[in-house]
C-alpha positions in Angstrom: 0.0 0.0 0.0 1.8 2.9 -1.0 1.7 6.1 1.3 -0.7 8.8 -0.1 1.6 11.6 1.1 4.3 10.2 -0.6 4.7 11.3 -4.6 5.6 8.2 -6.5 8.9 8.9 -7.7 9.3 5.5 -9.3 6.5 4.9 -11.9 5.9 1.8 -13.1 10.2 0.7 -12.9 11.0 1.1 -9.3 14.0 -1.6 -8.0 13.1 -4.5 -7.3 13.6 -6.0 -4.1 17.3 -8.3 -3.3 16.8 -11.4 -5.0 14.6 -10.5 -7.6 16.5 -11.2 -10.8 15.1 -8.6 -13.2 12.4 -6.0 -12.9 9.4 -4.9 -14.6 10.0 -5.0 -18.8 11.4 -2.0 -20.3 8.7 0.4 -22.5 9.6 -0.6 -25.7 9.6 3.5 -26.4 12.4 3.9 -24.4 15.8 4.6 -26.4 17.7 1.3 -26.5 20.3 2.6 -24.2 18.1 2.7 -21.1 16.3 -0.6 -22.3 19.9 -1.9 -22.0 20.7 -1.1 -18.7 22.6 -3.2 -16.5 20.3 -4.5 -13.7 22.9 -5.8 -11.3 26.4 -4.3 -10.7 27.9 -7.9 -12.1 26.0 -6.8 -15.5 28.1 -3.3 -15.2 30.5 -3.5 -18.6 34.4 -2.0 -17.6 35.0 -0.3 -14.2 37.2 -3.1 -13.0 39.1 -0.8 -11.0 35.9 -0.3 -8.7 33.7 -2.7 -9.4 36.3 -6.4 -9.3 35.2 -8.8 -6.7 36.7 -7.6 -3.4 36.8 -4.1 -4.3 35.3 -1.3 -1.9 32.5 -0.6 -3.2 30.7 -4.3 -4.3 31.8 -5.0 -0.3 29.8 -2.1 0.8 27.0 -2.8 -1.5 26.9 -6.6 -0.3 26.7 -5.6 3.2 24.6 -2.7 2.7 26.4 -0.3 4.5 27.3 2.4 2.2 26.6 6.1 3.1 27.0 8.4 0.6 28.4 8.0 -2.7 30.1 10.4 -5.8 30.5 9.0 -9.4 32.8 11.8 -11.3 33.2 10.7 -14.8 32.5 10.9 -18.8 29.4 10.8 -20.2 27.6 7.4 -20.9 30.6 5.2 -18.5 27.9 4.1 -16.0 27.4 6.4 -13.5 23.3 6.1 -13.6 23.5 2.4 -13.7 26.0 1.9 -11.1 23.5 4.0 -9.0 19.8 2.1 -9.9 22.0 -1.4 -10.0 22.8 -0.3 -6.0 19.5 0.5 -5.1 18.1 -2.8 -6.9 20.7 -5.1 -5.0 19.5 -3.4 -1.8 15.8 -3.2 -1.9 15.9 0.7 -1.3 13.7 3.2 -2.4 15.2 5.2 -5.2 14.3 8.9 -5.9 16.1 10.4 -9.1 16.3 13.5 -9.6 17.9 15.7 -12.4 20.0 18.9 -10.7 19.1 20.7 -14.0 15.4 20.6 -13.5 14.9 20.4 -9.9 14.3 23.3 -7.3 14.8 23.7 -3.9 10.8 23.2 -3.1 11.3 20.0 -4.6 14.0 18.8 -2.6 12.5 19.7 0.5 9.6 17.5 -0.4 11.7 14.4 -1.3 13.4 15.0 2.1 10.7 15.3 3.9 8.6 12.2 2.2 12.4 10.5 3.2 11.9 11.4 6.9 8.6 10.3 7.1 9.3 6.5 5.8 13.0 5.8 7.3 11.9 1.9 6.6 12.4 2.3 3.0 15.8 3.4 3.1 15.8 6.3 0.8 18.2 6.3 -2.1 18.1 9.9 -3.4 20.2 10.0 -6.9 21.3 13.5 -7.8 22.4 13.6 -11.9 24.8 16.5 -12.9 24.9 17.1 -9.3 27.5 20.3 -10.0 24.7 21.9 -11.3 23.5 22.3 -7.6 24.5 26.0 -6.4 25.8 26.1 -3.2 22.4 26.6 -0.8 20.9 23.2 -2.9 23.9 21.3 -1.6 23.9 22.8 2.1 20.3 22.0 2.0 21.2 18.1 2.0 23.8 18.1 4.6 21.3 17.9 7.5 19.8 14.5 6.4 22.8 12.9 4.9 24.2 13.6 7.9 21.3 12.4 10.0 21.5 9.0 7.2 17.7 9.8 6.1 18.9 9.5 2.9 21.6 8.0 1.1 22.9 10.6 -1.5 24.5 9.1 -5.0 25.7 11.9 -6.9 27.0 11.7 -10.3 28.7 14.6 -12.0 30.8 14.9 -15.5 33.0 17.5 -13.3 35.5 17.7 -10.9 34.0 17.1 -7.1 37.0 18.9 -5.8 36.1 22.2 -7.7 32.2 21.7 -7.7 30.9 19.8 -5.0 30.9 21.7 -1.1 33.7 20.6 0.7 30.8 19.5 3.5 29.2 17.3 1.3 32.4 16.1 -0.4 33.9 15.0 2.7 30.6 12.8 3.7 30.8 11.0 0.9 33.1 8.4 -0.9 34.2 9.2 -4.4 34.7 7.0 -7.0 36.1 8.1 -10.9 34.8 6.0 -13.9 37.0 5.7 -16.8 35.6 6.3 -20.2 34.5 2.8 -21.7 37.4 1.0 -24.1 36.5 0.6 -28.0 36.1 -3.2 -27.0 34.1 -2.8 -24.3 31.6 -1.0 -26.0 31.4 -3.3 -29.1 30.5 -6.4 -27.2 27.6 -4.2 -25.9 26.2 -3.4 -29.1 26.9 -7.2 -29.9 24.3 -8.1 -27.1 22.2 -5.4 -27.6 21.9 -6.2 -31.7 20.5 -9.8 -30.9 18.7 -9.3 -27.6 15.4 -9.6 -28.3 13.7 -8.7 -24.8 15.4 -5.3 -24.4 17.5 -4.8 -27.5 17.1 -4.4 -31.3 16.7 -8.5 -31.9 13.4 -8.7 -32.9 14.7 -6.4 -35.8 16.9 -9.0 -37.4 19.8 -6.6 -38.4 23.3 -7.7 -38.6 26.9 -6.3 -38.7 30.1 -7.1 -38.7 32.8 -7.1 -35.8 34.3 -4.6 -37.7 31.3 -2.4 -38.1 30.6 -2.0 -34.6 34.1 -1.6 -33.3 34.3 1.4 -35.8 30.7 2.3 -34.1 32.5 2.0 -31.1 35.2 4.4 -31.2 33.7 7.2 -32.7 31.6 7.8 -29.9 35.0 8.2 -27.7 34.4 5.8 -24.8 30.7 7.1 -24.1 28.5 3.9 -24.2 25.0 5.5 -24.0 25.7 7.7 -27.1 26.7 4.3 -29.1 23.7 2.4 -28.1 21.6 5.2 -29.2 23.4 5.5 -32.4 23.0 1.8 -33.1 19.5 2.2 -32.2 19.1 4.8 -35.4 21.0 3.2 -37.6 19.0 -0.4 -37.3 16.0 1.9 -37.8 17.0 3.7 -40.6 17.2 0.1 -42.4 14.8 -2.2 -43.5 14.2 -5.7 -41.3 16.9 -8.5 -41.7 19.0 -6.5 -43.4 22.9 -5.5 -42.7 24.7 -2.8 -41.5 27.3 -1.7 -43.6 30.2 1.3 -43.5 28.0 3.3 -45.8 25.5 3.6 -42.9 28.1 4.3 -40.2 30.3 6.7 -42.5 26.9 9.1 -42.1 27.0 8.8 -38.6 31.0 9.6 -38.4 30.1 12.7 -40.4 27.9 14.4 -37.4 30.7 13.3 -34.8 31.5 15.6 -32.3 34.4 16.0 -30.0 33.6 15.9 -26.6 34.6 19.4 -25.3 33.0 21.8 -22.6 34.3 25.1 -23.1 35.6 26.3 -19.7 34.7 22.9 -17.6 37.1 19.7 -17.1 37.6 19.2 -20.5 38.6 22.4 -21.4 41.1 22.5 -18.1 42.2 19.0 -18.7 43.0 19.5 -22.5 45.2 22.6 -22.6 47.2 21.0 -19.6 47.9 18.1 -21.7 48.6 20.6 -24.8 51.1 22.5 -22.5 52.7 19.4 -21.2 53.0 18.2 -24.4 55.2 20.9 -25.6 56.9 21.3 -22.6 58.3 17.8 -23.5 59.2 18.4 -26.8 56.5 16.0 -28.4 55.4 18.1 -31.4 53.0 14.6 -32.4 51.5 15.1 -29.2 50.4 18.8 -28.9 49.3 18.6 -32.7 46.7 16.1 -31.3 46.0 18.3 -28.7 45.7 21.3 -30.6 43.6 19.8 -33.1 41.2 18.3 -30.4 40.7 21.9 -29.3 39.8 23.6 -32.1 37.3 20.9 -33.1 35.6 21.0 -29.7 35.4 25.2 -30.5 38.5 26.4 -28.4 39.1 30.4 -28.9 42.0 30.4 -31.1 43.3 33.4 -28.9 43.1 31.0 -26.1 45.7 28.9 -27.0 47.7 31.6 -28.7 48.3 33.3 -25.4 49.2 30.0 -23.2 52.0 29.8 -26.5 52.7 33.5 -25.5 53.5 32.1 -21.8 55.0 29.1 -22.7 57.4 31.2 -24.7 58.8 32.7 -21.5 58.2 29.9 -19.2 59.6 27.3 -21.0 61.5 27.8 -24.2 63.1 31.4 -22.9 66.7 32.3 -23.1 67.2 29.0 -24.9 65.4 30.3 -28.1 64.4 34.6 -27.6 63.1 33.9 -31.0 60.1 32.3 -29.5 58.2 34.9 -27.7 58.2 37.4 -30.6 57.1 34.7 -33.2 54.3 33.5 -30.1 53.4 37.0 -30.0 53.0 37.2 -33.7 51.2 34.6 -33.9 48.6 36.3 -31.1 48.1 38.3 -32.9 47.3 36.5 -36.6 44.6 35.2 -35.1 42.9 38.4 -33.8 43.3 39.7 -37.3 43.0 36.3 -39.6 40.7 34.1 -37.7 39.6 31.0 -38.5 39.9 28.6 -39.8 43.2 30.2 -41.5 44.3 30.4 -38.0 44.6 27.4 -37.3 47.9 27.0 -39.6 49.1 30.3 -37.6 48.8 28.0 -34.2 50.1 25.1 -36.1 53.3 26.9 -36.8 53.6 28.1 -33.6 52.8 25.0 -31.4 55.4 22.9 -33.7 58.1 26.2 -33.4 56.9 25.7 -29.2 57.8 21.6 -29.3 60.8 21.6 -31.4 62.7 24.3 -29.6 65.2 23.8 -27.1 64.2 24.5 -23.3 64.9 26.5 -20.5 62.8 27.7 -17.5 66.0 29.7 -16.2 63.5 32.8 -16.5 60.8 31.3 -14.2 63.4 30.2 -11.6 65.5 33.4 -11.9 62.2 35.3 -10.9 60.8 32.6 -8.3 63.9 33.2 -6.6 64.2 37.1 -6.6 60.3 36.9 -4.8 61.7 34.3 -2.6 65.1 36.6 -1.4 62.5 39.3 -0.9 60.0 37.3 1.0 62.7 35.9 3.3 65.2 38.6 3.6 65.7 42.8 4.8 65.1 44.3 1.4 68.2 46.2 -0.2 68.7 49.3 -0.5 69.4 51.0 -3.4 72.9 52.2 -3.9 73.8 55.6 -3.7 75.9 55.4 -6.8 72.7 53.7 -8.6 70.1 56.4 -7.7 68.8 58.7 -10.0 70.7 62.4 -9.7 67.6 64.3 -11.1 66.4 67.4 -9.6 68.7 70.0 -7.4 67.9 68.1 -3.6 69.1 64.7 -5.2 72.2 66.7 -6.6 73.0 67.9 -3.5 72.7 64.5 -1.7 75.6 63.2 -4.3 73.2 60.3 -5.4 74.6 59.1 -8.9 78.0 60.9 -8.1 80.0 57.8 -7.9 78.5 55.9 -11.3 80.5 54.4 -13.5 78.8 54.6 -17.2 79.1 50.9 -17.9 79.8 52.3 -22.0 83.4 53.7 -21.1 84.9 50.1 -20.0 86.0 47.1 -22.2 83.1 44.7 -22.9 81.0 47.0 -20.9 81.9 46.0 -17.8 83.3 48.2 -15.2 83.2 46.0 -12.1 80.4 48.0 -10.5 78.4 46.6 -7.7 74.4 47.0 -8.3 73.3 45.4 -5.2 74.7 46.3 -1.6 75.2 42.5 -0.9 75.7 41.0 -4.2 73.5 37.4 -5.2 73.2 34.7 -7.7 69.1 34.5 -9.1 70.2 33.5 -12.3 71.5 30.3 -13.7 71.9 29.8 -17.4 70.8 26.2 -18.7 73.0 24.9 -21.3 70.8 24.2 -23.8 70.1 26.3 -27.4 71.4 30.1 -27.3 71.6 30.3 -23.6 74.6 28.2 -23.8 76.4 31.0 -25.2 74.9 33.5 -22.4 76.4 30.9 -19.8 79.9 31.5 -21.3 79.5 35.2 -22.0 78.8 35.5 -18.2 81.5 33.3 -17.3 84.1 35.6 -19.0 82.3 38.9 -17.3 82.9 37.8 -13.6 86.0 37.0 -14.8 86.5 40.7 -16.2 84.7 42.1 -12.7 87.0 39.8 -10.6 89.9 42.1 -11.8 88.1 45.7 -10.9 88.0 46.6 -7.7 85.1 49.3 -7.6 82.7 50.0 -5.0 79.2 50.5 -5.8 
């Protein structure tokens, strides 16, 4: 008898209760991929790295003694059927609920109806969770923490950056790992001659290679396959095959998985800058290509080249920043997609260079000698001598015009206690500053000049 205060959350496909093998059929008009879902955590496809036997979270499952839980990972790697699979194998009472549609009256309903019925062990499944602003989440804290419900929250972003630290640390986190080409093709397998859920009853066939291809366009996200199988068998007549003419239409509407300004934004340039830090020219090609076909702003990546032009190439090639800067600008004036050969040139010009962060380290140190030490003061001899009251101080008096010595140096002292913030690599054109500075201290070492 269900409770007439209590809104049915559940429809006709609530989790069946442990022990029950499968629950109520699938509507036939649901898209294939949520006709496919796993109905058991032993039907989940990859995870391994959570899910083997003996792992932490089948253990708490089994003894059903989980609190919380946070599944931070791609699109369509299992995250909603980790979470129904857990409720199923535990007989508990599972309330979905998408953060992009809900409101904070409808929480406080669902965590009310929760309080009310602490029998049915209340499962409360948040989707894109870091949509939540900050009062949504706060708003949850009281009856997680009082364990009236048990919170599953699954988010394509980073918990650390978009989940409350109060919430975050009251729950466990797991990370699912985009599915593997092979992985995903024995899916469609099952799904293409299942009969009860899947697209059996339509007769189609394809071959291995077919779906692997399937398979790897849609970049580890199993949901967006199953659905794109699901089109393609019904784009086709009955018993009929599926061929690479079919699937090269599909490959045509790819898209790159890329959210401007989110993880994969964050996570992509990182591996761009890496990339060229390391000298792999293959490797930030890849990267800058993935960029620009997810819709990077071309001035984006010009000006982390700009930086990495000074950070990491520096002394060892000056002809990088100028040709970085260059190429910031191109693409202000060009755009694309002609810019695209302008950030080409320049990632390649970034990768093949030779390296040198003596700039970075020269100035990390300077901040850390003023941080930790009496700031200097400036030599008299250094000080500007304009105006009639600095005249009469002396200040400048004792220069020595650095032009009227051999090589320019005249052994002058510009700091009252003299220190070493720069160190020239050896690598490219700063090997040649390494030896030109070698042969001025050895100039200086024979002046004796105060400052």
């Amino acid at each position: 008898m269900s409770d007439p205060d209590q809104p049915d959350f559940f429809g006709d496909d609530h989790p069946p209760a442990p022990g029950q093998v499968a629950g109520p059929r699938a509507p036939a008009s649901q898209p294939l991929a949520a006709r496919m879902r796993p109905r058991s955590l032993a039907e989940v496809v990859g995870q391994e790295h959570i899910l083997k036997a003996g792992s932490l979270l089948p253990r708490l499952v089994a003894q059903n003694r989980f609190g919380s839980l946070l599944f931070y990972g791609p699109p369509g790697s299992g995250k909603t059927s980790i979470a129904e699979a857990i409720a199923r194998e535990t007989g508990s009472r599972f309330v979905r609920v998408n953060a992009v549609m809900s409101n904070v009256a409808e929480l406080r309903e669902i965590l009310a109806a929760a309080r009310r019925r602490p029998e049915a062990a209340t499962i409360l499944f948040i989707d894109e969770l870091h949509r939540f602003n900050k009062s949504q989440q706060d708003l949850l804290l009281p009856d997680v923490e009082e364990g009236n419900v048990r919170l599953i929250g699954a988010t394509t972003h980073n918990p650390g950056f978009y989940v409350n630290p109060p919430l975050l640390s009251r729950s466990h986190l797991f990370r699912l790992d985009p599915l593997t080409p092979a992985q995903i093709t024995a899916v469609l397998k099952h799904a293409l001659t299942d009969a009860d859920r899947g697209l059996g009853a339509r007769g189609i066939t394809a071959a291995d290679k077919i779906l692997s291809d399937l398979a790897v366009l849609c970049d580890g996200d199993l949901r967006r396959a199953l659905n794109a199988l699901e089109v393609l068998v019904f784009g086709l007549p009955g018993r009929a095959t599926l061929t690479a003419a079919e699937l090269e239409v599909f490959a045509r509407e790819r898209r790159i998985r890329y959210d401007a300004d989110e993880d994969e934004h964050y996570d992509t340039i990182s591996a761009f800058i890496k990339s060229c830090r390391g000298s792999d020219p293959d490797a930030a090609m890849y990267w800058l290509a993935k960029m620009l076909a997810g819709g990077e702003d071309p001035r984006f990546i010009a000006r982390r080249l700009v930086i990495l032009a000074s950070e990491d190439v520096g002394l060892a090639d000056p002809q990088a920043l100028p040709l970085t800067v260059a190429a910031h600008h191109a693409c202000d004036f060009i755009g694309l997609p002609e810019a695209e050969l302008t950030l080409a040139h320049a990632t390649l010009y970034i990768a093949t260079a030779p390296k040198s962060n003596s700039a970075t380290l020269a100035l990390g140190e300077a901040h850390r000698v003023l941080k930790e030490q009496p700031v200097q003061t400036i030599p008299s001899a250094l000080r500007s001598k304009s105006g009639q009251a600095n005249q009469r101080l002396g200040q400048g008096k004792d220069y020595a015009y650095s032009h009227d010595f051999p090589e320019n140096i005249s052994g002058q002292n510009y700091l009252e206690k003299p220190l070493t913030l720069y160190t020239p690599k050896t690598a490219g054109w700063e090997a040649k500053i390494a030896d030109r500075l070698a042969r001025w201290r050895e100039l200086k070492t024979g002046i004796t000049r105060s400052p």
